[in-house]
MIDOSE-1310 file (N, C-alpha, C; in nm, 2 decimals, decimal comma, always signed):
residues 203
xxxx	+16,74/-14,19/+23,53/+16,74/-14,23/+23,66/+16,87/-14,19/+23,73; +16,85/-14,19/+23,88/+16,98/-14,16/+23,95/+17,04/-14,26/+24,01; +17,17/-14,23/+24,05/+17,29/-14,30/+24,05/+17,35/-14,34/+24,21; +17,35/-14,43/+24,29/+17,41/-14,39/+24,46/+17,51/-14,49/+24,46
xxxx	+17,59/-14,43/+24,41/+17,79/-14,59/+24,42/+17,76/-14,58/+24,61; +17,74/-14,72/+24,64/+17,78/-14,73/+24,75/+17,92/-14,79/+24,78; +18,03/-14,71/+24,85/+18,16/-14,77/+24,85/+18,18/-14,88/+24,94; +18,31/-14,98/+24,84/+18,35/-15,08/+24,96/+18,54/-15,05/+24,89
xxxx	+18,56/-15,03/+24,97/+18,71/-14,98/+24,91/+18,78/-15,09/+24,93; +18,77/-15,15/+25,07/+18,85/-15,30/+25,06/+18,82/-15,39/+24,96; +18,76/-15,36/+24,88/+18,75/-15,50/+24,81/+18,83/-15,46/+24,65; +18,85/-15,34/+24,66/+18,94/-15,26/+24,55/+19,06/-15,25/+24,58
xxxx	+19,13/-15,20/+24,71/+19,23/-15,12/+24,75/+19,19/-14,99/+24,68; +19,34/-14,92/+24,79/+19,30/-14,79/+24,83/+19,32/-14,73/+24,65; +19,45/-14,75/+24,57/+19,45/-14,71/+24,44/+19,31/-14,72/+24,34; +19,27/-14,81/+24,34/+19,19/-14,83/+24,22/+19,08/-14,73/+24,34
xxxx	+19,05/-14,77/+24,45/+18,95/-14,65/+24,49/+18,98/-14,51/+24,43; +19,08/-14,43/+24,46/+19,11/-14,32/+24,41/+19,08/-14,27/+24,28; +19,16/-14,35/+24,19/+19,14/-14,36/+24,06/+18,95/-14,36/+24,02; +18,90/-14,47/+24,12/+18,74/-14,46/+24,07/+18,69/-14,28/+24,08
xxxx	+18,73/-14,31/+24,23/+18,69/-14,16/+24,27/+18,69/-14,00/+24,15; +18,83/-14,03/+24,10/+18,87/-13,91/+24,02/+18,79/-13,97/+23,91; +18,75/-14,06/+23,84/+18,70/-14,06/+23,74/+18,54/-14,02/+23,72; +18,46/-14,03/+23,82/+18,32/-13,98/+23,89/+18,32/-13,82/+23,99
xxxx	+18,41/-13,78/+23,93/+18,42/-13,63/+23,98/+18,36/-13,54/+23,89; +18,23/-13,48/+23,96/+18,15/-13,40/+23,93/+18,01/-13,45/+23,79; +18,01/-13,58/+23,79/+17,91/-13,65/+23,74/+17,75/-13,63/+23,78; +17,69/-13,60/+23,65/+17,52/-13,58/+23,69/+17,45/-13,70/+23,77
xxxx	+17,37/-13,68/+23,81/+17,25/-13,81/+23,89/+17,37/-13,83/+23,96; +17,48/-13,84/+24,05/+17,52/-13,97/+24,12/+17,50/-13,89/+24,21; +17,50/-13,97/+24,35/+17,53/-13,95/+24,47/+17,66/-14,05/+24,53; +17,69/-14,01/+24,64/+17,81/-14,14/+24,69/+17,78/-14,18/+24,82
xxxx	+17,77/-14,31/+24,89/+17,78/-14,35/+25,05/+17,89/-14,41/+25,05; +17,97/-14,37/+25,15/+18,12/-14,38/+25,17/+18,10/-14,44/+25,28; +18,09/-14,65/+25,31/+18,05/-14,71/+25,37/+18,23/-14,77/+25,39; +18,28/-14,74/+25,54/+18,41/-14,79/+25,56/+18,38/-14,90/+25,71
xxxx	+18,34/-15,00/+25,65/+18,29/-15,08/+25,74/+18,42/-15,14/+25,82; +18,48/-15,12/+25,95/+18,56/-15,22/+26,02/+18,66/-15,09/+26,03; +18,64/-14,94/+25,99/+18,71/-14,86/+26,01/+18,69/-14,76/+26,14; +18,82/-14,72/+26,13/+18,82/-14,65/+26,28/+18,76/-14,50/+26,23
xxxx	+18,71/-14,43/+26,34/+18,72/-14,26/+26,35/+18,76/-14,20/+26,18; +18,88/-14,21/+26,26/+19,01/-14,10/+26,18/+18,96/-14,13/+26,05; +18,99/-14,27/+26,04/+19,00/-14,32/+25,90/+18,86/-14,30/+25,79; +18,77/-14,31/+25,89/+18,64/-14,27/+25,80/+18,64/-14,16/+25,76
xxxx	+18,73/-14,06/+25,89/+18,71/-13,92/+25,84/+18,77/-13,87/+25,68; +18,90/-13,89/+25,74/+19,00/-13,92/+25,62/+18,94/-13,94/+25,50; +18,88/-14,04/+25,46/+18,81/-14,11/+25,37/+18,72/-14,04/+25,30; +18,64/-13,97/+25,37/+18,52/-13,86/+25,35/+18,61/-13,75/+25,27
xxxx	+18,71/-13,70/+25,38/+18,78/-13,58/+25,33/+18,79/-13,58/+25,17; +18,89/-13,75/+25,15/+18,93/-13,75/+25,05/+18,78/-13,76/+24,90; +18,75/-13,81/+24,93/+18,57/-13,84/+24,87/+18,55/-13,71/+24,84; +18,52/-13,62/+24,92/+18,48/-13,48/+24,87/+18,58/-13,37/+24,80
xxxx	+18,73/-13,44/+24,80/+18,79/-13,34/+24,73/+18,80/-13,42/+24,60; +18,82/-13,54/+24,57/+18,79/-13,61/+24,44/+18,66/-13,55/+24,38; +18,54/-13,58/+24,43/+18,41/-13,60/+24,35/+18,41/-13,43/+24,32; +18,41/-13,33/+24,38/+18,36/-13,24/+24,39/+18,26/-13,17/+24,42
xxxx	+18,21/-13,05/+24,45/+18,08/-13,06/+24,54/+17,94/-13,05/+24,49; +17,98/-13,16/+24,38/+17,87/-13,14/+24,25/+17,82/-13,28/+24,31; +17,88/-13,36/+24,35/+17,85/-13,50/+24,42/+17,84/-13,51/+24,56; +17,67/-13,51/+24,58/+17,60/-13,54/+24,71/+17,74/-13,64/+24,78
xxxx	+17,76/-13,65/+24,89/+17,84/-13,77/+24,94/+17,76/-13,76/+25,12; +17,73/-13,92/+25,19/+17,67/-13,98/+25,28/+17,76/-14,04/+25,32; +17,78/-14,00/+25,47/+17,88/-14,13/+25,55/+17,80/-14,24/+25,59; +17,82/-14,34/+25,63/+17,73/-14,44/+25,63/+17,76/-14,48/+25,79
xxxx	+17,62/-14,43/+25,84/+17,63/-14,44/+26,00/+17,62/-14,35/+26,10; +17,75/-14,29/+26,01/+17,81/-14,17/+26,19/+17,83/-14,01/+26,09; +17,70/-13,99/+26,19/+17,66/-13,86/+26,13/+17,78/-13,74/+26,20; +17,81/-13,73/+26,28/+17,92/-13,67/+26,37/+18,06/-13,65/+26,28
xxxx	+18,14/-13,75/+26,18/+18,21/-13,74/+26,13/+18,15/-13,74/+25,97; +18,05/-13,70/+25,96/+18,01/-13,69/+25,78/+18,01/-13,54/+25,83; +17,99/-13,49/+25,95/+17,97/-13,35/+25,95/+18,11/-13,26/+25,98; +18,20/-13,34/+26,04/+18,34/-13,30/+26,06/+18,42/-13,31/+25,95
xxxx	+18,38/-13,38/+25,86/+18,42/-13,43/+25,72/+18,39/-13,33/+25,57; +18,26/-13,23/+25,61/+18,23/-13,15/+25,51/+18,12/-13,24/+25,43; +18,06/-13,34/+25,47/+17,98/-13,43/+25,38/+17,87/-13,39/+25,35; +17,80/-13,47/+25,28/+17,69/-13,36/+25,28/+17,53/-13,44/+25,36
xxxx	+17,57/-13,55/+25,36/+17,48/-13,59/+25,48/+17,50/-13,75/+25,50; +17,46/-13,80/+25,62/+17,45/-13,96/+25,70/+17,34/-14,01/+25,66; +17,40/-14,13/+25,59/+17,30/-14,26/+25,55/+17,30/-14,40/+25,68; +17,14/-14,37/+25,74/+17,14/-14,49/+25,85/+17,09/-14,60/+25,81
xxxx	+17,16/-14,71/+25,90/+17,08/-14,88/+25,82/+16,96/-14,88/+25,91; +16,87/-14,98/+25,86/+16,81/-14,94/+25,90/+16,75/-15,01/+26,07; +16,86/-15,03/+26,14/+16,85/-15,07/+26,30/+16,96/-14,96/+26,36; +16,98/-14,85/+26,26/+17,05/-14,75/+26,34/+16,96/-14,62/+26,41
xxxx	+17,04/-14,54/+26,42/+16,98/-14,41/+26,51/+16,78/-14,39/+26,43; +16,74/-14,35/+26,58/+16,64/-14,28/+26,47/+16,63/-14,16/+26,39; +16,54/-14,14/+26,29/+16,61/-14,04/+26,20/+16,56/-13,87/+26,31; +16,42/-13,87/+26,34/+16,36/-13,81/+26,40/+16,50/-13,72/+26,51
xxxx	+16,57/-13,82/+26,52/+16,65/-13,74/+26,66/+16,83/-13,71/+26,58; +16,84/-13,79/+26,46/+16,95/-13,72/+26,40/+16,92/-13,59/+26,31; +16,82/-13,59/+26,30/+16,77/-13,47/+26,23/+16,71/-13,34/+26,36; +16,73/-13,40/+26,48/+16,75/-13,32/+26,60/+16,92/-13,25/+26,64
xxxx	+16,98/-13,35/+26,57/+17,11/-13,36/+26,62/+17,22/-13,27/+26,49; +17,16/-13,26/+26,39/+17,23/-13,24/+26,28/+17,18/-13,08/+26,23; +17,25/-13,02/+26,13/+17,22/-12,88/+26,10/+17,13/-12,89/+26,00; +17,05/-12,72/+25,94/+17,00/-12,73/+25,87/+17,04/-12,75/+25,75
xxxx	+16,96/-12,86/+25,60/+16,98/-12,86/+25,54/+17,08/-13,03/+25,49; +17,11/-13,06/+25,58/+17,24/-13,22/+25,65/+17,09/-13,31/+25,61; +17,17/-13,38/+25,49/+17,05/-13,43/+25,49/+17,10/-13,59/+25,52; +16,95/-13,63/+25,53/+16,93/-13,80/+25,62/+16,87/-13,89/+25,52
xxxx	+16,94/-14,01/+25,52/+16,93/-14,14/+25,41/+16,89/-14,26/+25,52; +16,82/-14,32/+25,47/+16,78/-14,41/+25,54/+16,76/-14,61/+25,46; +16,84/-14,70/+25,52/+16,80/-14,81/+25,45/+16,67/-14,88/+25,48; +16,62/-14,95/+25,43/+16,46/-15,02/+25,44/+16,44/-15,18/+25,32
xxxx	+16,39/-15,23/+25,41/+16,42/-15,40/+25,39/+16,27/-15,45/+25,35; +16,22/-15,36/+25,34/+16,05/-15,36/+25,29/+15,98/-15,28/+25,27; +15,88/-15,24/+25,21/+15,82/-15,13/+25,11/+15,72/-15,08/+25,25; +15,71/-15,13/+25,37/+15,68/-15,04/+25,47/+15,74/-14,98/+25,53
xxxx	+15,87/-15,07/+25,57/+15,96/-14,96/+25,63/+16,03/-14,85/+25,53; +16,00/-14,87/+25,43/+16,03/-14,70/+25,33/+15,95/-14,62/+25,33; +15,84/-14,66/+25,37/+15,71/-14,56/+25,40/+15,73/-14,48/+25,50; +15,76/-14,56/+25,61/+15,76/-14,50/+25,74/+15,89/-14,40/+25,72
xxxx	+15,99/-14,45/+25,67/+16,14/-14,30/+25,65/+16,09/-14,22/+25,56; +15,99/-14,25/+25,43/+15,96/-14,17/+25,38/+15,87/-14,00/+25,49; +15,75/-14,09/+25,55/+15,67/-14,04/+25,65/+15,72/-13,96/+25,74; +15,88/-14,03/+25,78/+15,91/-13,96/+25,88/+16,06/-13,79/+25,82
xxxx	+16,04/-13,78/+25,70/+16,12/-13,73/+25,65/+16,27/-13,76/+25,60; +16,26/-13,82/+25,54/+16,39/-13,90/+25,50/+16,42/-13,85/+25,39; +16,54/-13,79/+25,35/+16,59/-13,74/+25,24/+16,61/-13,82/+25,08; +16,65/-13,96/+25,13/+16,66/-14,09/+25,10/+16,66/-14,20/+25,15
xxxx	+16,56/-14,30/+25,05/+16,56/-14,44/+25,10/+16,62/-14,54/+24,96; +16,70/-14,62/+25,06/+16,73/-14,71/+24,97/+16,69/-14,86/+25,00; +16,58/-14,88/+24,90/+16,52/-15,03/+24,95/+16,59/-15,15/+24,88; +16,59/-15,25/+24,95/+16,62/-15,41/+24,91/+16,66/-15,53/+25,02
xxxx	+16,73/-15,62/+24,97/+16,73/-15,66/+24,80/+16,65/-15,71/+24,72; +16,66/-15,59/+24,62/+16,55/-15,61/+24,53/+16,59/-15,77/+24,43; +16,70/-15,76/+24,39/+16,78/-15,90/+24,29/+16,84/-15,99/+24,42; +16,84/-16,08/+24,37/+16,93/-16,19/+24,44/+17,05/-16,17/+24,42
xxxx	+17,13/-16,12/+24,57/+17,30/-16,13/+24,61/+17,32/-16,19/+24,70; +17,49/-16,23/+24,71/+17,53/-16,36/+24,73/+17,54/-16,29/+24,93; +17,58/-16,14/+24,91/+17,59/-16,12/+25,10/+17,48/-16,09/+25,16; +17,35/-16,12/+25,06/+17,22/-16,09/+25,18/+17,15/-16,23/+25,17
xxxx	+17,21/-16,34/+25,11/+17,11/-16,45/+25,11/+17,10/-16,53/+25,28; +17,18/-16,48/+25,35/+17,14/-16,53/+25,46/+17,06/-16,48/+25,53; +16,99/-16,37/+25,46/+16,83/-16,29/+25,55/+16,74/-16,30/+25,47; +16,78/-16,44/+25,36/+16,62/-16,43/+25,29/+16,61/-16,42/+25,13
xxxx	+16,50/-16,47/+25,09/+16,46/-16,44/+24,97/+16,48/-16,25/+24,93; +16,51/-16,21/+24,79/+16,52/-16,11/+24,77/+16,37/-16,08/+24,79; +16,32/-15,97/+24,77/+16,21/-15,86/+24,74/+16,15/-15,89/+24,65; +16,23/-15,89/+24,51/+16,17/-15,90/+24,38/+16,11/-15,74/+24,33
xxxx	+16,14/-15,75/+24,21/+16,09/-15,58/+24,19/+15,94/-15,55/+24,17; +15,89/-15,65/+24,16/+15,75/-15,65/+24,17/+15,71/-15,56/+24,30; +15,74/-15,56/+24,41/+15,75/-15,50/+24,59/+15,71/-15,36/+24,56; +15,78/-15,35/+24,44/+15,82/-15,17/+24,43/+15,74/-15,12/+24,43
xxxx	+15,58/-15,21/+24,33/+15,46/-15,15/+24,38/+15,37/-15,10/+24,42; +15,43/-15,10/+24,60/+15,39/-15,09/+24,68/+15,47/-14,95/+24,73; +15,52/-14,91/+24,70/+15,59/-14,78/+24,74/+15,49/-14,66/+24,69; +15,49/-14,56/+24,80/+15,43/-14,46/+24,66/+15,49/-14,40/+24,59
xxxx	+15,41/-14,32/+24,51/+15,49/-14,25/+24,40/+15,57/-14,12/+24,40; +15,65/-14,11/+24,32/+15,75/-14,00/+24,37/+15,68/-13,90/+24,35; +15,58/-13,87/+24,30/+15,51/-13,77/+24,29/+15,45/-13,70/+24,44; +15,48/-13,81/+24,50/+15,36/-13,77/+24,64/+15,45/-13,75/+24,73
xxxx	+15,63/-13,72/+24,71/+15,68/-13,69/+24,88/+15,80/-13,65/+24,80; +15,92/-13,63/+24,88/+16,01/-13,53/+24,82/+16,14/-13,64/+24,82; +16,15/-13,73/+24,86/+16,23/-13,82/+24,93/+16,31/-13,88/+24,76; +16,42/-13,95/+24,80/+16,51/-14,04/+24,63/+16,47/-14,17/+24,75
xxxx	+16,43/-14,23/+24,64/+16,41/-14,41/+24,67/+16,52/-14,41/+24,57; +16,62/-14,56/+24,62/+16,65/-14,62/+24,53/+16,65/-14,76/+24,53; +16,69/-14,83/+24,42/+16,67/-14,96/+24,47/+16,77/-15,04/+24,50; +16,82/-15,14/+24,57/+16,91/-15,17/+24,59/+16,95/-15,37/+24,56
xxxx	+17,06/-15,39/+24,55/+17,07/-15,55/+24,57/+17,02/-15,62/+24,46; +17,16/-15,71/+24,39/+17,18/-15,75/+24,29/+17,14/-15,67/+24,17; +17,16/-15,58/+24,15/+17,12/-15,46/+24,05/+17,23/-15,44/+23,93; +17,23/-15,51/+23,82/+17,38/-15,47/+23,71/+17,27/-15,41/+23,61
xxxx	+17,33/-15,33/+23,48/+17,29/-15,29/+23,41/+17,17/-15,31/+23,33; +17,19/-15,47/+23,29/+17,07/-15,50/+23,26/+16,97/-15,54/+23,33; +16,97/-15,56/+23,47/+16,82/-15,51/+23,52/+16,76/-15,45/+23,51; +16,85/-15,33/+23,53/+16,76/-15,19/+23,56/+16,61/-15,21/+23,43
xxxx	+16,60/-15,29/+23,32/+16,52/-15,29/+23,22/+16,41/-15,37/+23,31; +16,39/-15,42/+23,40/+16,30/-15,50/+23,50/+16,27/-15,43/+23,61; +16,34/-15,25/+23,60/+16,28/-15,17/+23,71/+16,17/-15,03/+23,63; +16,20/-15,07/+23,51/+16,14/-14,94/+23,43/+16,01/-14,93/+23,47
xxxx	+15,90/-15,04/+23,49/+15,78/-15,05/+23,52/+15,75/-14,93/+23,63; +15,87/-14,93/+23,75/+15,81/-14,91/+23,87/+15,90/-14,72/+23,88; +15,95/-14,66/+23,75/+15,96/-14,55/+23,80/+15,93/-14,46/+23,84; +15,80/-14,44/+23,82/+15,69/-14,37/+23,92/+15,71/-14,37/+24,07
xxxx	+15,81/-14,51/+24,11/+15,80/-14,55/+24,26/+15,97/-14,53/+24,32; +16,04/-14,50/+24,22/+16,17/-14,48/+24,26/+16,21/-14,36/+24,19; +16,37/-14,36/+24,22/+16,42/-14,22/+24,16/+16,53/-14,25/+24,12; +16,59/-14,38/+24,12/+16,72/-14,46/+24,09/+16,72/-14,56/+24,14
xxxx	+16,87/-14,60/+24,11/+16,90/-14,73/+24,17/+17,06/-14,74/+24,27; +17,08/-14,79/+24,33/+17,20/-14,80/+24,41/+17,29/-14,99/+24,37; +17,42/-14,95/+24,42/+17,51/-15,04/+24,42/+17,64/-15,04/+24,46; +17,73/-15,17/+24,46/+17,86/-15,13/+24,46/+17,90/-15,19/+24,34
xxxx	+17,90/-15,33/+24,30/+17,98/-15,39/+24,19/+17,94/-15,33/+24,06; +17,83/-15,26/+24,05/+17,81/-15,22/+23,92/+17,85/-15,12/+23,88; +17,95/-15,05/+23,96/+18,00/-14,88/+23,98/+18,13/-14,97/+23,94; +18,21/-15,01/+24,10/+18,34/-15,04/+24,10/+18,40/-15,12/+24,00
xxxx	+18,29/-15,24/+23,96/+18,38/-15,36/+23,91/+18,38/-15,31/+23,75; +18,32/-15,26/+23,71/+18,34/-15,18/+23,58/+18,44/-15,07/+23,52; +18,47/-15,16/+23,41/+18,65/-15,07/+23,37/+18,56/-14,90/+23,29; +18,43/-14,87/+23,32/+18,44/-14,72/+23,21/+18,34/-14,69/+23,36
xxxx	+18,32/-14,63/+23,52/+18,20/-14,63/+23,57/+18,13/-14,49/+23,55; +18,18/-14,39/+23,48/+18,13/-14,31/+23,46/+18,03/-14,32/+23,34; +18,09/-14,39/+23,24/+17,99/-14,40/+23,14/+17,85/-14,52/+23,22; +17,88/-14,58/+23,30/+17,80/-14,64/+23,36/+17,71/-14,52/+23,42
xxxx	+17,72/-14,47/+23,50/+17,64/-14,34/+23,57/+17,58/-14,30/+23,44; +17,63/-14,26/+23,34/+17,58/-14,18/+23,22/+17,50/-14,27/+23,14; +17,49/-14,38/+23,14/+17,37/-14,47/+23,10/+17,25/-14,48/+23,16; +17,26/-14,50/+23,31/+17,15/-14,48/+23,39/+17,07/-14,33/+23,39
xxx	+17,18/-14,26/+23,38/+17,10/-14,10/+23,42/+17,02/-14,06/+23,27; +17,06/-14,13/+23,13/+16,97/-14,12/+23,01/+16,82/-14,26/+23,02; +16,83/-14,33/+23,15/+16,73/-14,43/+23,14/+16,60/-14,32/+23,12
């Protein structure tokens, strides 16, 4: 399976970010969304910069939002939530090849990014976590069902929300319907995360 560390750097500081960074440089299956929420411009940019000369250009990396500085950044493509831009017109807006990630809060709306060409969708919450319970019951992985199969479109599903290691054994049913799984605390809060990536990508 594949790998998407979504970043939250404040909740690490900027060191142990770094440190993660270098230690997931040039790792199989991962990808990275470099999500600097409450950050300015520069700083996102910066951020990106740094992201891509750590990981190496072996590691996909998505700015989360602003496609304009994932592309002044050298990134390799913008991941939108999913009440952001439409994709249809950042993919008007962006070069060839810049690819587009899209979030989805139900196995329709991944359809429709799927449908509408999405490079990636990341659906949830699939597990119950403590910063989305104010929008709700999780999904449950059962949902996943409902996705089609990877066989039928070119797109990475992954799954998202409340997701640690031993889940993923409660997503095995539905790999036909995904292509990974996404997170933050099961990347960052882990003292080895590369061997973490390297567990997932032998699932």
């Amino acid at each position: 399976m594949k790998a998407l560390y979504v970043t939250d750097r404040a909740a690490i500081g900027d060191e142990r970010f770094l440190a993660l960074l270098a230690e997931l440089s040039g790792v199989r299956e991962l990808s990275v969304e470099l999500r600097e929420r409450g950050s300015n411009d520069r700083t996102c940019w910066t951020w990106a910069r740094i992201a891509r000369e750590r990981l190496g250009a072996g590691v996909p990396i998505f700015v989360n939002r602003r496609f304009d500085v994932a592309i002044a950044a050298g990134a390799d493509g913008v991941h939108l939530p999913a009440d952001g831009l439409p994709l249809r017109d950042v993919r008007a807006h962006t070069p060839r090849g810049f690819r587009v990630g899209v979030s989805a809060h139900s196995p329709e709306e991944a359809v429709r990014a799927i449908e509408e060409g999405a490079d990636s969708v990341v659906i949830g919450p699939v597990f119950d976590t403590p910063s989305k319970r104010r929008f709700g019951d999780p999904l449950g992985p059962a949902t996943l069902e409902r996705l089609p199969l990877q066989s039928a479109h070119g797109a990475d599903v992954f799954a998202i929300g409340g997701i640690d290691e031993d889940a993923i054994e409660a997503l095995a049913p539905y790999r036909d319907r995904i292509s990974g799984i996404a997170g933050i605390r099961v990347f960052q809060d882990s003292p080895a995360p590369r061997a973490v990536v390297e567990r997932i990508a032998a699932r």
